[in-house]
TIDORO-626435 format. One record per residue: residue number from 0; residue in three letters; chain; x, y, z of N, C-alpha, C, O, CB in turn. Coordinates in steps of 0.1 Angstrom, whole numbers, plus 2048, in hexadecimal, padded with zeros to 3 digits. Glycine has a CB too. Example, Ala and Ser with C-alpha at 12.3 -4.5 7.8 and 13.67 -1.06 7.14 Angstrom:
BEGIN
ZAVEX  resi  resn  chain  n.east  n.north  n.up  ca.east  ca.north  ca.up  c.east  c.north  c.up  o.east  o.north  o.up  cb.east  cb.north  cb.up
ZAVEX     0   ALA      A     884      7C7   84E      87B       7D3    84E     884      7DF   84E     88E      7DF   855      871       7D3    85A
ZAVEX     1   SER      A     880      7EA   847      889       7F5    847     881      800   84F     886      80B   850      88D       7FA    839
//
This chain:
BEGIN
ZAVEX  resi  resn  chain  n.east  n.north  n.up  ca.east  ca.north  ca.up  c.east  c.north  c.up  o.east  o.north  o.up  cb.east  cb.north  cb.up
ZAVEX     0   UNK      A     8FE      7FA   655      90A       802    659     906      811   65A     8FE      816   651      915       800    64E
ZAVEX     1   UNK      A     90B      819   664      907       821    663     916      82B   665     91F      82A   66D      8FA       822    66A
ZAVEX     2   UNK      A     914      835   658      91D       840    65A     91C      84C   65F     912      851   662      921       843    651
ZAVEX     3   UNK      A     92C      854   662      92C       860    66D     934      869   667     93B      863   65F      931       85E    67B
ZAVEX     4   UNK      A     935      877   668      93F       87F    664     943      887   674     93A      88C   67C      939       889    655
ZAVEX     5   UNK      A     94E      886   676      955       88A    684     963      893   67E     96C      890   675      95B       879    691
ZAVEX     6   UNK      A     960      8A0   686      96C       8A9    685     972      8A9   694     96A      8A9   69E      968       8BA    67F
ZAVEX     7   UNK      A     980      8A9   696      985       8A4    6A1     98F      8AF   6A0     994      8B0   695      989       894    6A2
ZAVEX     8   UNK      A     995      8B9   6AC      99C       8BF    6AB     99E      8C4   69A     9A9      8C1   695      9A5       8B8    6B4
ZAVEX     9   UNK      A     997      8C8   693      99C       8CF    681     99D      8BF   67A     9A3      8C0   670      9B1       8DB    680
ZAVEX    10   UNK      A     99A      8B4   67D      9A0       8A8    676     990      8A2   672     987      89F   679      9AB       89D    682
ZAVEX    11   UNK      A     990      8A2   667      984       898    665     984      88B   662     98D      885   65B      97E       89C    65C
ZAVEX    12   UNK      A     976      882   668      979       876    668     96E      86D   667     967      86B   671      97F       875    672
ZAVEX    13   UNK      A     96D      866   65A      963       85D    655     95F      850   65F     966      846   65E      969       857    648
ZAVEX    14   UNK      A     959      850   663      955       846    66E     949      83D   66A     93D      842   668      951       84D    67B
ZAVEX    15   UNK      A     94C      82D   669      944       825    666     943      819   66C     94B      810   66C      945       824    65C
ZAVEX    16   UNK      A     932      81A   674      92F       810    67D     92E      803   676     929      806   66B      923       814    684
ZAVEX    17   UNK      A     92F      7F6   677      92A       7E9    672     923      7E3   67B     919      7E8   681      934       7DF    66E
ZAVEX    18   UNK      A     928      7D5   67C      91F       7CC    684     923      7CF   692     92D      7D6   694      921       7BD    680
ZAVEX    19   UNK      A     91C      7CB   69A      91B       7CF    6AF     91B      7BF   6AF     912      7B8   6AB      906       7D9    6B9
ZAVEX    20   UNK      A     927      7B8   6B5      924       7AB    6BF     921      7A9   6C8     91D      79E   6C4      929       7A5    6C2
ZAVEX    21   UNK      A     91F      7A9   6D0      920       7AB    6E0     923      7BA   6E3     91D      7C4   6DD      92C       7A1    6E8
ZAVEX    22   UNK      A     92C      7BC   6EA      933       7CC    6EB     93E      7CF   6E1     942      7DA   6E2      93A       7CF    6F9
ZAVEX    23   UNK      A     944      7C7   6D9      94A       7CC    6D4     94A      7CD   6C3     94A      7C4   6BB      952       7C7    6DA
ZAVEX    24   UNK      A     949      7DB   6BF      945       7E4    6B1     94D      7E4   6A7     958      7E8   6AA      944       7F0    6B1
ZAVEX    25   UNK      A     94B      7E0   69B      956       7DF    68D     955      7EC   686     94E      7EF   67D      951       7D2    67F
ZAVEX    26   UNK      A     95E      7F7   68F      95D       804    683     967      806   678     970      7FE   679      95E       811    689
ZAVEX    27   UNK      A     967      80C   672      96C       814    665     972      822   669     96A      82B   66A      95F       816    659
ZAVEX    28   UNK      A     97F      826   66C      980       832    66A     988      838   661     994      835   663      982       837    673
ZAVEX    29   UNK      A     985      840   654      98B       848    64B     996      838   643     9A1      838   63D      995       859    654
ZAVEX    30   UNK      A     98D      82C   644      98E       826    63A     996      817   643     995      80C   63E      996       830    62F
ZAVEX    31   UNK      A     99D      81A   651      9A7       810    659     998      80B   662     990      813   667      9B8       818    664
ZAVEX    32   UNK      A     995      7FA   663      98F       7F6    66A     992      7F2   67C     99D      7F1   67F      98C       7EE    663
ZAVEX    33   UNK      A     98C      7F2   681      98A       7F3    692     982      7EA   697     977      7E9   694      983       800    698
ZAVEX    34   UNK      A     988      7E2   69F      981       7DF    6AB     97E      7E3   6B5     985      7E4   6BF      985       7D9    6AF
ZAVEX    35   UNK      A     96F      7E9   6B6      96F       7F5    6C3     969      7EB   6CE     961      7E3   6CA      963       805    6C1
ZAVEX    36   UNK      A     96C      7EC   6DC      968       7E4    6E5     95E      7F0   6EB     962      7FB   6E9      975       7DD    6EF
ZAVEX    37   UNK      A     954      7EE   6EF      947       7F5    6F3     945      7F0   703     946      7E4   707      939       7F0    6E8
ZAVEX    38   UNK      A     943      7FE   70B      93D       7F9    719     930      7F1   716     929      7F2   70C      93A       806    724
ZAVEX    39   UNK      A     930      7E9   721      926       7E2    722     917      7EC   725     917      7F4   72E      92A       7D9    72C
ZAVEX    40   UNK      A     90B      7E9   71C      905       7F4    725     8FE      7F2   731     8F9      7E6   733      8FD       7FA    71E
ZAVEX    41   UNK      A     8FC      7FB   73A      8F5       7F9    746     8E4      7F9   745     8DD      801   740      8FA       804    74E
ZAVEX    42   UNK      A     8E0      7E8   74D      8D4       7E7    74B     8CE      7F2   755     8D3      7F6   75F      8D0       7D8    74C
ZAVEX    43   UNK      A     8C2      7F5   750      8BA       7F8    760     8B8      7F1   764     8BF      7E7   760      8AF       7FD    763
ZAVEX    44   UNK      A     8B0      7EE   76F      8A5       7E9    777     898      7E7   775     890      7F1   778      8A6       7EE    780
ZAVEX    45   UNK      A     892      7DB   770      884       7E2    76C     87C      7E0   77A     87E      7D9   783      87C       7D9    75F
ZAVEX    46   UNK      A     873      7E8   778      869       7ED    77B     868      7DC   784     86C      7D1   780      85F       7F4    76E
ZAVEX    47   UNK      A     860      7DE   794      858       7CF    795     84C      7D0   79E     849      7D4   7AA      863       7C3    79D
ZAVEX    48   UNK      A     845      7CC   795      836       7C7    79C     835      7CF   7AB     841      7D1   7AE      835       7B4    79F
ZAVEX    49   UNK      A     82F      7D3   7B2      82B       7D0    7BF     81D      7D4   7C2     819      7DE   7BC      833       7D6    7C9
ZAVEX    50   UNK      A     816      7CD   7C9      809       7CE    7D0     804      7D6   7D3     806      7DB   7DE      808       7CA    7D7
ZAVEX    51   UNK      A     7FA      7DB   7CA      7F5       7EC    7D4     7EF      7E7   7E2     7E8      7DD   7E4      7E5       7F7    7CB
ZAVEX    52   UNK      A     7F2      7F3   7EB      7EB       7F2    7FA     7DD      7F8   7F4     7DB      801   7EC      7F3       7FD    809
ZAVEX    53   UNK      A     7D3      7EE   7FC      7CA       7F1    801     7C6      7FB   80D     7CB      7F9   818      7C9       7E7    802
ZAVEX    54   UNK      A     7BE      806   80C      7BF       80B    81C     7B3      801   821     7AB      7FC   81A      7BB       81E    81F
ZAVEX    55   UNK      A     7B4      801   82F      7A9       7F3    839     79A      7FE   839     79A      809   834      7B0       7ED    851
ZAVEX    56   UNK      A     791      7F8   83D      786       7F9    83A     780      800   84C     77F      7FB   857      780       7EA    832
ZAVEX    57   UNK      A     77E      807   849      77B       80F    858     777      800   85F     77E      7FA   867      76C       81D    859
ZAVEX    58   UNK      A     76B      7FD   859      761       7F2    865     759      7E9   85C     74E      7ED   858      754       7FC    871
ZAVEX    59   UNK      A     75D      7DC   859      758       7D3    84F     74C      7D2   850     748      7D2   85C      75C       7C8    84F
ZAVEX    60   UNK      A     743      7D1   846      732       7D3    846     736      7C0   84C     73F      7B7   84A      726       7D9    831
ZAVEX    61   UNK      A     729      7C2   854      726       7B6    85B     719      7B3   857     712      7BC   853      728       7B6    86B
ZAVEX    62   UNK      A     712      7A1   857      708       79F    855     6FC      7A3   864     701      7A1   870      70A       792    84F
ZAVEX    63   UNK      A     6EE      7A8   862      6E6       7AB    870     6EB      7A0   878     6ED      795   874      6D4       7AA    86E
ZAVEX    64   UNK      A     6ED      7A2   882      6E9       799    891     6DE      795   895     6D5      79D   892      6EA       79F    89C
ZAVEX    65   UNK      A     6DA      78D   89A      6CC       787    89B     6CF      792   8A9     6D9      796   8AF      6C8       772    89D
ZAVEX    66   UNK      A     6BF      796   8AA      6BD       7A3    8B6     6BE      79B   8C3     6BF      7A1   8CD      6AB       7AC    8B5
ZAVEX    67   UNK      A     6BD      790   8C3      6BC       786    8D0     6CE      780   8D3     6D6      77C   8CA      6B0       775    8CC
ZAVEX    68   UNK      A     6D0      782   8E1      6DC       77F    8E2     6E8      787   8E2     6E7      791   8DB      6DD       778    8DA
ZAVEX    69   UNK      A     6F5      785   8EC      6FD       78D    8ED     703      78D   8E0     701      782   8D9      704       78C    8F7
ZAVEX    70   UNK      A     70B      79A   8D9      717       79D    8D0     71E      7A2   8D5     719      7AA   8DD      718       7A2    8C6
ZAVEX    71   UNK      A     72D      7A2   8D4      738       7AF    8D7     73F      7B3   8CC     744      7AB   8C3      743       7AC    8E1
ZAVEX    72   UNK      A     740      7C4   8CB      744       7C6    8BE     752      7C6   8C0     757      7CB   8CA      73F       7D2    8B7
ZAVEX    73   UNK      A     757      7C0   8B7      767       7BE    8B8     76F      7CB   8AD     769      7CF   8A3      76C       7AB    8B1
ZAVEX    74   UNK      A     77E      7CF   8B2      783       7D7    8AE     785      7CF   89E     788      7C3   89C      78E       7DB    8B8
ZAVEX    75   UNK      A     782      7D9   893      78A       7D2    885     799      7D6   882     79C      7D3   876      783       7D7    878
ZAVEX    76   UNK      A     7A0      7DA   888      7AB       7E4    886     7B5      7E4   894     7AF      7E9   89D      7A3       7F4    885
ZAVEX    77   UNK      A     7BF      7E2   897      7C6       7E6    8A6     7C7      7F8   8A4     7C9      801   89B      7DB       7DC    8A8
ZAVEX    78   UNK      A     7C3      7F8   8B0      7C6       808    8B1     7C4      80B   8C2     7C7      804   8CC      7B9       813    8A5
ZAVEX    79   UNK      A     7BD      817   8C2      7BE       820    8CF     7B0      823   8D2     7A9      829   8C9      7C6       82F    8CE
ZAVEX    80   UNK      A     7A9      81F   8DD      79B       826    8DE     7A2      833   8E4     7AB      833   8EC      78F       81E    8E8
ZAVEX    81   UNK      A     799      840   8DC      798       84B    8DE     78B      84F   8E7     78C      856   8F1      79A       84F    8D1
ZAVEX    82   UNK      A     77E      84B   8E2      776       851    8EB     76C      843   8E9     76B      83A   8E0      770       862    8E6
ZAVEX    83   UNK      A     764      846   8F7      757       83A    8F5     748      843   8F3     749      84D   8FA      755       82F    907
ZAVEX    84   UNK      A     741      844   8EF      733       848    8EC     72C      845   8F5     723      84D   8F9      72D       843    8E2
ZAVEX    85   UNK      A     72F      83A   8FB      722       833    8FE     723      82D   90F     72E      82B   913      720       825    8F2
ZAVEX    86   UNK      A     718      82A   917      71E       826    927     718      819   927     711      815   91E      718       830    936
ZAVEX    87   UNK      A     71B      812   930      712       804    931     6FE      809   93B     6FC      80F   945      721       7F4    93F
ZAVEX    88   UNK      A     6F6      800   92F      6F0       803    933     6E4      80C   927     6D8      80C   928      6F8       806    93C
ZAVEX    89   UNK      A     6EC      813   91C      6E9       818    914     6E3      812   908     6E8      807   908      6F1       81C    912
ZAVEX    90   UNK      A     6DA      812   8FE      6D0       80C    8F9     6D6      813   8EA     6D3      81E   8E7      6BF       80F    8FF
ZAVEX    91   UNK      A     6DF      80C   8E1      6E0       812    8D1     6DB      809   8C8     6D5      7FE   8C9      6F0       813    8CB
ZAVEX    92   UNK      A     6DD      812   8BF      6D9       811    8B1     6E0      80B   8A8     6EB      80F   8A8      6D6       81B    8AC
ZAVEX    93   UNK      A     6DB      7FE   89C      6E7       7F8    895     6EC      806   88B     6E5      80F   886      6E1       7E8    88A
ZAVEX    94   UNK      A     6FA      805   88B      700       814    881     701      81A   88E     702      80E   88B      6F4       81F    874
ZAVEX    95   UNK      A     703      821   89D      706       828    8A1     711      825   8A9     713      81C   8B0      6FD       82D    8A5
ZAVEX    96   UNK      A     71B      832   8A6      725       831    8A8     728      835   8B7     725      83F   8BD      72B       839    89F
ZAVEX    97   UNK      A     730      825   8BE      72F       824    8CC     73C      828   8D0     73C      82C   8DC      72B       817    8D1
ZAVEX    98   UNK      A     748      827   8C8      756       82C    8CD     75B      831   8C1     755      830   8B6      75F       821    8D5
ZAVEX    99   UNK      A     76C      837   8C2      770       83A    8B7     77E      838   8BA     784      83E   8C4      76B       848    8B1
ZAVEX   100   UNK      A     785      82E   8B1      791       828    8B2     79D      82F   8A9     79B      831   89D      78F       819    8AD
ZAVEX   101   UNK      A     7A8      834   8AF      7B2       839    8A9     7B9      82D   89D     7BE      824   8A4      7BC       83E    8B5
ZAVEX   102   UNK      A     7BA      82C   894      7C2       825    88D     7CB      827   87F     7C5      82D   877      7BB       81C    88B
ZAVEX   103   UNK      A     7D8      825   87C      7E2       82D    875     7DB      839   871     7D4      83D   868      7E7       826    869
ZAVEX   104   UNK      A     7E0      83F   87F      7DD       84F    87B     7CD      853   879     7CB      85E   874      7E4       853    86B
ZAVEX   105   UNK      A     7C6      84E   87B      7B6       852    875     7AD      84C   87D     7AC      841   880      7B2       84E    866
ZAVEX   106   UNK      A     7A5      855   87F      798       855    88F     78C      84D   884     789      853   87A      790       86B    898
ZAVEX   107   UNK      A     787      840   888      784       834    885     775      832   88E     774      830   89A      791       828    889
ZAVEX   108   UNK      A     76A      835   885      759       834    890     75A      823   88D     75B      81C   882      745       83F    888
ZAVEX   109   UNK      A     759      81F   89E      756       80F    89D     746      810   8A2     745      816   8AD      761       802    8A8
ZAVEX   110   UNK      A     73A      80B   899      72D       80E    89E     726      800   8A0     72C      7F7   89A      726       818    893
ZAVEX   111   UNK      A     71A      7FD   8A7      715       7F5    8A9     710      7E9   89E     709      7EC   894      70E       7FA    8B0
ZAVEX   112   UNK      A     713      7DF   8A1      711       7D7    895     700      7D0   898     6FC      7C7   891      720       7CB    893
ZAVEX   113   UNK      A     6FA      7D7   8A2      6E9       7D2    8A2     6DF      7DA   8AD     6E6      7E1   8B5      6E7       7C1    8A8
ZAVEX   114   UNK      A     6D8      7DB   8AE      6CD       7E1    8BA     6D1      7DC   8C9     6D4      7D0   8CB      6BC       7DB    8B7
ZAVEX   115   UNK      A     6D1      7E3   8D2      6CF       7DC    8DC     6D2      7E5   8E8     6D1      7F1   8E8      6D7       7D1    8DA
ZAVEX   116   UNK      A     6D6      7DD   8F4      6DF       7E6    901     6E9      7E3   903     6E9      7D7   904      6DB       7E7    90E
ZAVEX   117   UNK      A     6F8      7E9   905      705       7E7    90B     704      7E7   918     701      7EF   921      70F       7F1    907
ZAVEX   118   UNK      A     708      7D7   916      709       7CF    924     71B      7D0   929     720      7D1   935      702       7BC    922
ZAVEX   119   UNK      A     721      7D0   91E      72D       7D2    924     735      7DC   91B     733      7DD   90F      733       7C4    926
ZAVEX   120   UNK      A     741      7E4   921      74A       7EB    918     759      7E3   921     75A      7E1   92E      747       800    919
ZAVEX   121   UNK      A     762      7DD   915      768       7D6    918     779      7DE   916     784      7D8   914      762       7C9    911
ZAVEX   122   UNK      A     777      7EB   917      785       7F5    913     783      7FE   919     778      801   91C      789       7FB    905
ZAVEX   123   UNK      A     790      809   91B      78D       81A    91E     794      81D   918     79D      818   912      78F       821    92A
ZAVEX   124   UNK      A     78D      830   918      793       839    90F     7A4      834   912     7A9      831   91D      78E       84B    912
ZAVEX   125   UNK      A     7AD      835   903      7BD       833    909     7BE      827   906     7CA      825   908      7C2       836    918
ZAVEX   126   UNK      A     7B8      81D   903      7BD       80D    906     7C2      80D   8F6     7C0      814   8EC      7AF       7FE    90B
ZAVEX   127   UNK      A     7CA      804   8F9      7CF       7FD    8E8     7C9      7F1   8E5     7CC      7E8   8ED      7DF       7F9    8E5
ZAVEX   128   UNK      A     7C3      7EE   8DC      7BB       7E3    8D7     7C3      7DA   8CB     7CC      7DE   8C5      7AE       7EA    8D2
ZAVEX   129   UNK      A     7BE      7CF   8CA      7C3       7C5    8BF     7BA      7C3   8BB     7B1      7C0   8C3      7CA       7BA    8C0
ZAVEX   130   UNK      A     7BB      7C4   8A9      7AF       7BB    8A2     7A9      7B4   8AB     7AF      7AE   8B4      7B2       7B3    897
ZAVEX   131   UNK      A     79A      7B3   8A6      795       7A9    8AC     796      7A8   8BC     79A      79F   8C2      79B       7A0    8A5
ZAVEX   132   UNK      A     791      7B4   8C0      791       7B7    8CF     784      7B5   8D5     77D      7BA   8CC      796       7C4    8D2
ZAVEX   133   UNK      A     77D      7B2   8DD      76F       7B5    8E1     770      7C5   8E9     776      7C8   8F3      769       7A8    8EC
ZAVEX   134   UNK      A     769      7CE   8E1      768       7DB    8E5     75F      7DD   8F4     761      7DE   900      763       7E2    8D8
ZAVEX   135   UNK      A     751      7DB   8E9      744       7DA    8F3     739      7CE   8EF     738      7C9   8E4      73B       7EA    8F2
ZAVEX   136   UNK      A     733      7CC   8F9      728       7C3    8F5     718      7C6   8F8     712      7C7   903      72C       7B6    8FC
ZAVEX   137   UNK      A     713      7C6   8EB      702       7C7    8E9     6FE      7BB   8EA     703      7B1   8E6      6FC       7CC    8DB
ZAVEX   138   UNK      A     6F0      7BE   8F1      6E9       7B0    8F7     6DA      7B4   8EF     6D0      7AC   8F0      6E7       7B0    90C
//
């Protein structure tokens, strides 16, 4: 039980809490007992789980290519080719960056995934690409 002392307009007034049922409180005032009915209280909302985003990975490490044989490097990402590096005909380097793809907001080096020459470029600056696009192809 817990007790209170309350002055109310010059009136003082002994106030005594008992048992809580549900919402409704057994008080005591200045000696006459009460049934106090209590708002219900308001739950929050808890809190719920959600998934952190991942940001995507510019350009997934790939295993070597055997040096023999065509590959085409495929887009990892839909986006925008912005610029090409490279002409057909051209001789790169695995790691060198042959185009650079616009994607959510952020300029994206897609680089050669082996040695070789670009036999084909399969986009132009301006195109929109889908995952998994064939960009260009090393022979």
């Amino acid at each position: 039980m817990k007790e209170y002392k309350y002055t109310i307009n010059g009136n003082e007034y002994k106030v005594t809490i008992g048992e809580i049922e549900g919402n409704i409180a057994n008080v005591e005032v200045n000696g006459t007992a009460y049934k106090v009915e209590m708002e219900k209280k308001i739950e929050e909302p808890k809190p719920v789980a959600r998934p952190v985003a991942r940001p995507a990975a510019s350009a997934p490490a790939r295993p070597a290519a055997a040096s023999t044989g065509k590959s085409s490097v495929k887009s990892p990402l839909p986006g925008v080719i912005l610029d090409i590096k490279v002409n057909v005909g051209d001789t790169v380097k695995r790691g060198q960056t042959i185009l650079i793809l616009e994607a959510m907001k952020m300029e994206n080096n897609i680089n050669a995934d082996k040695d070789g020459k670009i036999t084909a470029i399969n986009v132009k600056q301006g195109d929109s690409v889908l995952e998994g696009t064939d960009l260009v192809v090393i022979e």
